[in-house]
Each structure stands twice: as structure tokens, then as C-alpha cells.
C-alpha positions in Angstrom: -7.5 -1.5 13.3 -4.2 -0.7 11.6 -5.6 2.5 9.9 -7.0 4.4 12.7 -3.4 3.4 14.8 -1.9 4.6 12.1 -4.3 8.4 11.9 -3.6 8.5 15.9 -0.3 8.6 14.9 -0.1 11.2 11.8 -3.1 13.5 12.2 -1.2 15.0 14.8 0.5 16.5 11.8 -2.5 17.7 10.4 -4.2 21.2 11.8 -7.1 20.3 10.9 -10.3 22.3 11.7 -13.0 21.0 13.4 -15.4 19.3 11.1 -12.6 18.3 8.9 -12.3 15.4 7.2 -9.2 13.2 7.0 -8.5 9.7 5.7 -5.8 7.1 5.3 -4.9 4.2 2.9 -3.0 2.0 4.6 -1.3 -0.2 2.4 0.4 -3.1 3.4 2.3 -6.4 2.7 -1.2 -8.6 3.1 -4.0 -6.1 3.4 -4.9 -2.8 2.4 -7.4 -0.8 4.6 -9.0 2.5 4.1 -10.5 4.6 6.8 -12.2 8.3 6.4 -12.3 10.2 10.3 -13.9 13.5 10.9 -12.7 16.0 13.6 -14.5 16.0 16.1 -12.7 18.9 17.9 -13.0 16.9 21.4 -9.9 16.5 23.1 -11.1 13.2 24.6 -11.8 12.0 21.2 -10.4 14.3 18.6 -11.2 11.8 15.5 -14.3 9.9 14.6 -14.7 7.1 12.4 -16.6 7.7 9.6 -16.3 5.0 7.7 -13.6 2.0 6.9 -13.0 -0.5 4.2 -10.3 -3.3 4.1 -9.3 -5.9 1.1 -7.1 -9.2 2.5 -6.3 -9.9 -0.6 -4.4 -6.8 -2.0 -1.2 -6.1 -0.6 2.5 -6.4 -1.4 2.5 -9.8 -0.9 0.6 -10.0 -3.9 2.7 -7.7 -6.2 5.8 -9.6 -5.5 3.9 -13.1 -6.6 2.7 -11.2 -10.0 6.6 -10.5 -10.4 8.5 -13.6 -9.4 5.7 -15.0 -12.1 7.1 -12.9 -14.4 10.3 -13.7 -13.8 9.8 -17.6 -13.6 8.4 -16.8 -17.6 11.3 -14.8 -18.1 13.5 -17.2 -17.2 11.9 -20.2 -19.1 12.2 -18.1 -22.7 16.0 -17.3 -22.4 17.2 -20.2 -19.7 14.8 -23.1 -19.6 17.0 -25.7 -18.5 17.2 -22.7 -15.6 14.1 -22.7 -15.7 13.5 -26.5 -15.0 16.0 -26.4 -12.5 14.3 -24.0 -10.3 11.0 -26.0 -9.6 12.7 -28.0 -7.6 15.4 -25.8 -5.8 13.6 -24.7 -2.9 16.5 -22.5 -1.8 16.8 -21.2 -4.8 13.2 -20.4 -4.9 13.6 -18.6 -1.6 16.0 -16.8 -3.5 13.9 -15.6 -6.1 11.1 -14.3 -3.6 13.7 -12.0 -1.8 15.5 -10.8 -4.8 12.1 -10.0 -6.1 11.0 -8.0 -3.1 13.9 -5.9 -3.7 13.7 -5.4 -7.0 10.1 -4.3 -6.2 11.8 -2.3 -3.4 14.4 -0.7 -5.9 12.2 0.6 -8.5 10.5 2.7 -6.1 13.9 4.5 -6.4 15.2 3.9 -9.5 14.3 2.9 -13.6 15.2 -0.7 -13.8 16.4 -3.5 -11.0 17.9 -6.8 -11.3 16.6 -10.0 -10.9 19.3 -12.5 -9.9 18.5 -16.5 -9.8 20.9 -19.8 -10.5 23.5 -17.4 -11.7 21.4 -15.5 -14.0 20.0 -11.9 -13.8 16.6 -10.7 -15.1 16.2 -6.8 -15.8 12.5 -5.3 -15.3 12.0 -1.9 -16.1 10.0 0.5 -13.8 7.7 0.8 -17.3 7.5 -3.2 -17.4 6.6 -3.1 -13.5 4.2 -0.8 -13.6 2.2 -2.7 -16.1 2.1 -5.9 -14.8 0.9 -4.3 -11.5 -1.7 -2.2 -13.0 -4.6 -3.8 -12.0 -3.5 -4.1 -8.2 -3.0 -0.1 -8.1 -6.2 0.2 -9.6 -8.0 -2.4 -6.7 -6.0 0.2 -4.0 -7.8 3.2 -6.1 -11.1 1.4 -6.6 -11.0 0.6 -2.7 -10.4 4.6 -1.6 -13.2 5.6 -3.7 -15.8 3.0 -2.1 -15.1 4.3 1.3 -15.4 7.5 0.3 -18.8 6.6 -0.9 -19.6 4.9 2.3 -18.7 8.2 3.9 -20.6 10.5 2.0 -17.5 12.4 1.1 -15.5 13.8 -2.6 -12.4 13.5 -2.8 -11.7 16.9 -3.0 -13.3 17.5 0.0 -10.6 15.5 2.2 -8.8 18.0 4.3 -5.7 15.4 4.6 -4.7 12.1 2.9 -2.6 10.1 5.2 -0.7 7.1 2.8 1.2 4.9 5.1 2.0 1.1 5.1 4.9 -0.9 3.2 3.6 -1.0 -0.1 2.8 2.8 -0.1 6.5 2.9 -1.2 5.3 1.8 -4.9 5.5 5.1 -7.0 2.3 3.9 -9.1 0.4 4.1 -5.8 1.3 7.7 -4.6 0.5 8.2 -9.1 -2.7 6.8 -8.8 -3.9 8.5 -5.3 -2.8 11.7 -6.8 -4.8 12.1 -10.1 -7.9 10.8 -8.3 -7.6 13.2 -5.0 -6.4 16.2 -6.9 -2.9 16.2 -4.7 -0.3 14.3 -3.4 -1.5 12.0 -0.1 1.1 12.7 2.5 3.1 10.4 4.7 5.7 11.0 7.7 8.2 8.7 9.0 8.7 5.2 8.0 5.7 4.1 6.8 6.5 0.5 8.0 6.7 2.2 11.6 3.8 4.9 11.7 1.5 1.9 12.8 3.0 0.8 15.6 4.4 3.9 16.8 0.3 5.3 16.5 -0.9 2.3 18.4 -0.6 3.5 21.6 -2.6 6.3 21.0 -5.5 4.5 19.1 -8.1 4.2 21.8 -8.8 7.9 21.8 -9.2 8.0 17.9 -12.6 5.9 19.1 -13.8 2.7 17.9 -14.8 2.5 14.1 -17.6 1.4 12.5 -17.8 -2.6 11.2 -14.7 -3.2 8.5 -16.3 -3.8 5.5 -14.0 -6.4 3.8 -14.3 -6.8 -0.4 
């Protein structure tokens, strides 16, 4: 699974101890998985699966629909003969999606981003963003802590947090992760690339447990 490629890849990072425990939230543009490892101090198997959770509904795929939504309503209140023309525009709506992704991609860098559609531009703040994404971050949270539950572990506890994956970019995430670990989850790389560039190492991490999918 895309989590323990992705620990293959990072915990090499980490001097852990023996008996250690890591974890990573890997999240993505469809999914988001969660996956808590011990180590084992083996160096056929240096990681063991503790326990792992997944959600294939919550994912940046899902924060970009919240905002083009917004967007669409934004539109309609200050250009809704815009508005009307974009239903049936499909380039235009293909438009949208992509200026949307970067916006989303933008405010992980700056205060405010534009929206541009059918010659118009839409402003959301980072404030704005946050808010109408609150209740995804708060799925991402809600999904570390069951695993952690599954694995018998506190939060505190965690030797390493690994936060990797697209959407991992979002500074609400990192926010959120933070307050409920106690520190900042770390991340190396690209986290687009860590993934595939831990794949290759993956079958010595061991085979985890049953995904438990919410």
C-alpha cells in the first residue's frame, strides 16, 4: 500500500530505536491512508505494520470540488449571466477545475489566489479556504487518531510522523496534525515523489495487516 512504500522510503531518515514507533498519513489526490509501523530492529525487516487505515473518499480531489462549488456560487451572485454560461461550456469548465487546483496549490504559499473563468477572476482568501475545508482536515485528523487507536498507541508516543502525499501541501493539514501530535509531522522530498521513489523498497517494510477502509 502507498503508506508503507512511502515509510520504506522516509524512515530511513528516522534513527529510530528499536521498539520505536513511527507512522505516516499519506494524503493524496483520491485517498488518504494512515499506517502506524514499529521497529523491529531486523535488518531483514526493519518495520512492522502495526496497524493501517484508508478513506477513498477524502482526498484533494475532494477539496478542489468543495471549491470550484464555491466559485460556481461566487460567480452566480456577482456574474450570473456568467454564471449561466458556464453550465454549458465544457472547456470552460475544464478551466475552472485547473484554475481551482492552483489556487488550492497557491494558498499553501500565499494569503489569497485568484480564480479566473469566462474573463472574470474570483479572489478566495487563505481564511475563506480554510473554512470551507474544515470539515475535510478534520476527516484527515479523525482518521490518524482511529489508527492510532487500532494500534494501541498516544500520539505522543510516536517517535516519527511521516506526512507525505499531494494534499499534504495544504497548510491546515500540517495545522491540524500538529496540535493533535504535539509537533510538527515531518516530510522529505517531494511529497508527490516519496511514494514511488519508496516502492522499491516496500517488500522489506513486510506486509500490513487488512486496510481498514471508513
Amino acid at each position: 500500500s502507498e503508506p508503507i512504500a512511502a515509510v520504506s522510503r522516509l524512515a530511513r531518515a528516522s534513527e529510530a530505536p528499536e521498539g520505536a514507533m513511527l507512522a505516516v498519513v499519506d494524503y493524496g489526490g483520491g485517498t488518504c491512508d494512515v499506517a502506524v509501523l514499529r521497529v523491529t530492529g531486523e535488518p531483514e525487516r526493519p518495520y512492522r505494520v502495526v496497524a493501517s487505515r484508508g478513506k477513498d473518499d477524502l482526498g484533494g480531489i475532494r477539496i478542489d470540488e468543495i471549491l470550484q462549488a464555491w466559485a460556481r456560487d461566487q460567480l452566480a451572485v456577482s456574474h450570473p449571466d456568467l454564471a449561466a454560461a458556464l453550465q454549458g461550456d465544457t472547456q470552460a469548465q475544464h478551466t475552472l477545475r485547473d484554475q481551482v487546483r492552483a489556487a488550492k496549490e497557491a494558498l499553501s504559499h500565499y494569503q489569497d489566489a485568484d480564480i479566473g473563468v469566462l474573463g472574470t477572476t474570483v479572489t478566495v482568501t487563505l481564511a475563506q479556504f480554510e473554512a470551507l475545508t474544515a470539515g475535510e482536515i478534520a476527516r484527515v485528523r479523525g482518521l490518524v487518531e482511529s489508527t492510532l487507536r487500532d494500534a494501541g498507541v498516544g500520539a505522543h508516543e510516536l517517535h516519527d510522523v511521516f506526512l507525505t502525499g499531494g494534499s499534504s501541501w495544504i497548510r491546515a493539514v500540517r495545522s491540524e496534525l500538529t496540535d493533535l501530535l504535539g509537533r510538527e509531522p515531518r516530510g522529505l522530498e517531494d511529497p508527490k515523489l516519496v511514494v514511488a521513489l519508496g516502492a522499491h523498497n516496500a517488500p522489506r517494510v513486510g506486509t500490513p495487516p487488512s486496510r481498514q477502509c471508513d
